[in-house]
C-alpha positions as CSV (number, residue, x, y, z in Angstrom):
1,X,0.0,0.0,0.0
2,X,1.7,3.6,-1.1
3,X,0.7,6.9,-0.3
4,X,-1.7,9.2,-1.8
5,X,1.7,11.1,-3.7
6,X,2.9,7.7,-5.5
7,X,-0.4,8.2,-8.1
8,X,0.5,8.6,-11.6
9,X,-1.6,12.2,-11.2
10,X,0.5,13.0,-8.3
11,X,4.0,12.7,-10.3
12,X,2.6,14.1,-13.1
13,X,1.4,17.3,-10.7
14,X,5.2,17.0,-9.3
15,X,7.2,16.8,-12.6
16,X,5.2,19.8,-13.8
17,X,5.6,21.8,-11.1
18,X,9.3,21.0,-11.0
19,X,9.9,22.3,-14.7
20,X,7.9,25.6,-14.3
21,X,9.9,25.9,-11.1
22,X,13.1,25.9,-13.7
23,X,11.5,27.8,-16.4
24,X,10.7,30.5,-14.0
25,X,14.8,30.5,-13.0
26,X,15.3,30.6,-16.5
27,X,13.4,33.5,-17.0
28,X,12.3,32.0,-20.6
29,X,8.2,31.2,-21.7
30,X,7.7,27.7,-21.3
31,X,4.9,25.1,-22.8
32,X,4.1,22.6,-20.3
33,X,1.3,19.7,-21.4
34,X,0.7,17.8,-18.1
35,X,-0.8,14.5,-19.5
36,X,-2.4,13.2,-16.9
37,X,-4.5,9.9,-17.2
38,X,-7.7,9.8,-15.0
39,X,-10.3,9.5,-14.7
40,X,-10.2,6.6,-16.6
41,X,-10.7,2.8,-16.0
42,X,-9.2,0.8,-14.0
43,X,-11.0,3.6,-11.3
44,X,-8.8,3.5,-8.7
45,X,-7.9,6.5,-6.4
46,X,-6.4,7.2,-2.8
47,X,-8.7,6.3,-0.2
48,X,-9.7,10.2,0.8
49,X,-10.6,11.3,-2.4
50,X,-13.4,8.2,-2.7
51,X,-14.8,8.8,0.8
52,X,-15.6,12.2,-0.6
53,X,-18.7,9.9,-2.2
54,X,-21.6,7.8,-0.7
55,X,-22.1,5.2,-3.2
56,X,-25.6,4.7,-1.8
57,X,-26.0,8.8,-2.9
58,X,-24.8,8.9,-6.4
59,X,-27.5,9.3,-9.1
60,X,-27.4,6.6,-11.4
61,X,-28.6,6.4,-14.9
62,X,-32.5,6.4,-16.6
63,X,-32.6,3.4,-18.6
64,X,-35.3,2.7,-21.0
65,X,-37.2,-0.5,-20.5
66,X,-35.3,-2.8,-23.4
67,X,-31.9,-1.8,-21.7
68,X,-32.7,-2.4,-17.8
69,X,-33.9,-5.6,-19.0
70,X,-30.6,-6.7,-19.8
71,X,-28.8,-5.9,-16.7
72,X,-29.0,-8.2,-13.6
73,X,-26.7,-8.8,-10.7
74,X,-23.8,-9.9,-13.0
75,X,-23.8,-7.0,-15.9
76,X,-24.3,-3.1,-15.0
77,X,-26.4,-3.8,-11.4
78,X,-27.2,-0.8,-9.5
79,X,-24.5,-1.7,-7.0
80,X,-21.7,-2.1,-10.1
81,X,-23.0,1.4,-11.5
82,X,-22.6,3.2,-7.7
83,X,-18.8,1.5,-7.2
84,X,-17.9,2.9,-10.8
85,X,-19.7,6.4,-10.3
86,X,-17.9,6.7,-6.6
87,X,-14.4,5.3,-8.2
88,X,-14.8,7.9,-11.6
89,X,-15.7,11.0,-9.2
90,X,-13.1,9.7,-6.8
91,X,-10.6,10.2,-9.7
92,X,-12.1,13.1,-10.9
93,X,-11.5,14.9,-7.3
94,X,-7.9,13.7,-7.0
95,X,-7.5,15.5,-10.4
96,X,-8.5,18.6,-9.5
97,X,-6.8,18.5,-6.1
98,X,-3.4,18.2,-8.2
99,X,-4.4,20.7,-10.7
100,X,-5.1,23.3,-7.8
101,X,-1.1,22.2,-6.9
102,X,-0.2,23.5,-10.4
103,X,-2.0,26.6,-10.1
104,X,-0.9,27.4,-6.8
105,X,2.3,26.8,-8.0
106,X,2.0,29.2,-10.8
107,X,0.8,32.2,-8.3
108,X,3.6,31.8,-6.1
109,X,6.4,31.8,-8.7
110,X,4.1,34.9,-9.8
111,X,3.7,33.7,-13.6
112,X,0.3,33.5,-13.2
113,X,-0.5,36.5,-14.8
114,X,1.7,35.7,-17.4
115,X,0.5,32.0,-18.3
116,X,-2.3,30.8,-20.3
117,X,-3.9,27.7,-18.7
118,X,-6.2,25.6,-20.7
119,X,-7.7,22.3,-18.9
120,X,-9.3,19.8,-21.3
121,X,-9.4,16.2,-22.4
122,X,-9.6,14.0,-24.8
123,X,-13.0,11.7,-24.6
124,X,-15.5,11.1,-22.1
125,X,-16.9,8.3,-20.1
126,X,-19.8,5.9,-20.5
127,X,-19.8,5.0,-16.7
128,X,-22.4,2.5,-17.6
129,X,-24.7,4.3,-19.6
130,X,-26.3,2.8,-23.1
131,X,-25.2,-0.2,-20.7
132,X,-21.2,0.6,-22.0
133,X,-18.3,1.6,-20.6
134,X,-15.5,3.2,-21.9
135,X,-15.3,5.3,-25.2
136,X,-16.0,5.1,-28.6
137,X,-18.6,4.3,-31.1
138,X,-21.4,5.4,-31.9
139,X,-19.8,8.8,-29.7
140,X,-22.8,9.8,-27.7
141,X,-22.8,12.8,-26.0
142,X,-21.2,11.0,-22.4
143,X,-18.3,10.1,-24.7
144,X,-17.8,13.1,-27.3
145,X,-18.3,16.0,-24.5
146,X,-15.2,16.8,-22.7
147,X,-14.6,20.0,-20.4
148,X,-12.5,23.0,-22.1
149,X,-11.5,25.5,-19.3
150,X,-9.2,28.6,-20.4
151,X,-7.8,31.2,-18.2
152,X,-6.1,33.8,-19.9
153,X,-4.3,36.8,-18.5
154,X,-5.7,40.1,-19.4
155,X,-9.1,38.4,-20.6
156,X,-12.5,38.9,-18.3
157,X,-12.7,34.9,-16.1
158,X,-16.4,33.5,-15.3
159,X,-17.9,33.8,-18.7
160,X,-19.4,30.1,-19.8
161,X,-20.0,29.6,-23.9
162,X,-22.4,27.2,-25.5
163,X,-21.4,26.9,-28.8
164,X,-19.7,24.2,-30.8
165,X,-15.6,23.5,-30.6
166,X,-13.1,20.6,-30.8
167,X,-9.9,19.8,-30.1
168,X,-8.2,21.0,-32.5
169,X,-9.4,24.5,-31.7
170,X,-6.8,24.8,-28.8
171,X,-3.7,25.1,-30.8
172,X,-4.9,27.5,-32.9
173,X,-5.7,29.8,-30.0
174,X,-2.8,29.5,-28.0
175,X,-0.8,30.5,-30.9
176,X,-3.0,33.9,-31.1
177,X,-2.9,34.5,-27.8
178,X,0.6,34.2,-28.0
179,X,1.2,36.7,-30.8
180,X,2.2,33.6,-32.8
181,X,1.0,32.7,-36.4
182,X,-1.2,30.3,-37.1
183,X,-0.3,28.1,-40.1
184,X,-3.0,28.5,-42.4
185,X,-2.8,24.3,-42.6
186,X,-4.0,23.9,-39.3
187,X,-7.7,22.4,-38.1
188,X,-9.8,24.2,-36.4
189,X,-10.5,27.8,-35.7
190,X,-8.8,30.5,-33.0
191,X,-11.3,30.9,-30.1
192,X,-9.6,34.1,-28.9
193,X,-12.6,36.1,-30.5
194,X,-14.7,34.7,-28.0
195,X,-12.1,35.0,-25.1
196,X,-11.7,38.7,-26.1
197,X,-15.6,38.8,-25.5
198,X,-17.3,38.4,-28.3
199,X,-20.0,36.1,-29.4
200,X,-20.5,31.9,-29.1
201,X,-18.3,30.5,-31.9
202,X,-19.9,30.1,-35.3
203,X,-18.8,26.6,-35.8
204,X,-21.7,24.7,-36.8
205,X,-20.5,20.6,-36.5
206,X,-18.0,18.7,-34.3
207,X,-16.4,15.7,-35.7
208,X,-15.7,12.2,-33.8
209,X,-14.1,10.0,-35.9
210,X,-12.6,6.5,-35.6
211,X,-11.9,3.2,-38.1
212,X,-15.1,2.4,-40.0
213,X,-17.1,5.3,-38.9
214,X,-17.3,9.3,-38.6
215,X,-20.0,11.0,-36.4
216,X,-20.9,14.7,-36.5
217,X,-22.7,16.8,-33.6
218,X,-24.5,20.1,-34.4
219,X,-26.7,21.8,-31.5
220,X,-29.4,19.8,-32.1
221,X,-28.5,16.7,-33.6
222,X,-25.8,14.0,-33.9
223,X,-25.4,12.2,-37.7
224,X,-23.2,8.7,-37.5
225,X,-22.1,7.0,-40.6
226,X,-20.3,3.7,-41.3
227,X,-17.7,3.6,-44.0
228,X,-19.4,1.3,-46.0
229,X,-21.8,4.1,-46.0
């Protein structure tokens, strides 16, 4: 049994700290991706952070009648969906106790108003729902919706947008943000118009793709399609 700072998001905290703490010596700008894995199955996390949840209190899932026929005490039980929900948020919570070590970090080197922060990730969870877990096809919302947090010095905080992005809008809006130029090659679109206050971005799909098959979300609706068409 190890302690709650042998984690793979504990060293991952650590290391980052450790090279903004060198940067800042250095005097130089620094980009520092912090890859860390959870939430994600196996859902496993320090004791503390999973007493933070009653198992018997989390809200479990609506499932229509032809799905909650197929679960029993073997396969997706109410009992298997609370010990996933309490181990996911468990994760979840050690996350953002580590991410609140970077920040911290960042105000007392005092390049916090110097440093863009963007928190994301790359897919979602099924935790159980459409009686899956995991990720992938046919990307329903659970899956394909992933948090995108930006802080960005100068730029008004607490504002929450609606619209449509992807992933491959970051990079072209760190490198505006930056004073940088964005290769006219790259995906996506620069979100600095909306971080300098204007309106939702104009973007009217999202693509989820994967071998054999492509899904795109608008607003409204989400259109899948198999590559044998």
């Amino acid at each position: 049994r190890g302690g709650d700072d042998y984690t793979h998001t504990a060293w991952v905290a650590s290391r980052s700290i450790q090279y903004m703490k060198e940067r800042a010596q250095e005097g130089r700008p620094f980009l520092c991706v912090s890859g860390i894995y959870s939430p994600h199955s196996p859902w496993v996390a320090p004791q503390r952070f999973l007493d933070l949840y009653d198992p018997n209190k989390v809200t479990l899932p609506s499932f229509p009648p032809e799905a909650d026929e197929k679960r029993n005490a073997d396969h997706y039980s109410d009992g298997e969906l609370r010990l996933a929900r309490q181990g996911y948020y468990g994760m979840v919570s050690e996350v953002d106790h580590h991410v609140g070590r970077m920040l911290d970090s960042l105000d007392e080197l005092g390049m916090a108003d110097e440093t863009i922060v963007v928190f994301t990730a790359d897919h979602g969870e099924w935790l159980g729902e459409h009686l899956k877990y995991g990720k992938g096809y046919p990307g329903h919302d659970c899956v394909s919706r992933v948090p995108l947090l930006m802080r960005v010095p100068g730029k008004e905080g607490g504002r929450r947008v609606s619209g449509l992005v992807e992933g491959v809008d970051v990079v072209p809006t760190l490198l505006e943000a930056c004073g940088a130029p964005v290769p006219p090659h790259l995906q996506g679109q620069s979100l600095c118009p909306v971080l300098n206050g204007g309106e939702d971005p104009d973007k009217e799909i999202a693509l989820m793709e994967f071998t054999g098959w492509k899904m795109i979300r608008s607003v409204d609706y989400r259109y899948v399609i198999h590559a044998e068409g």
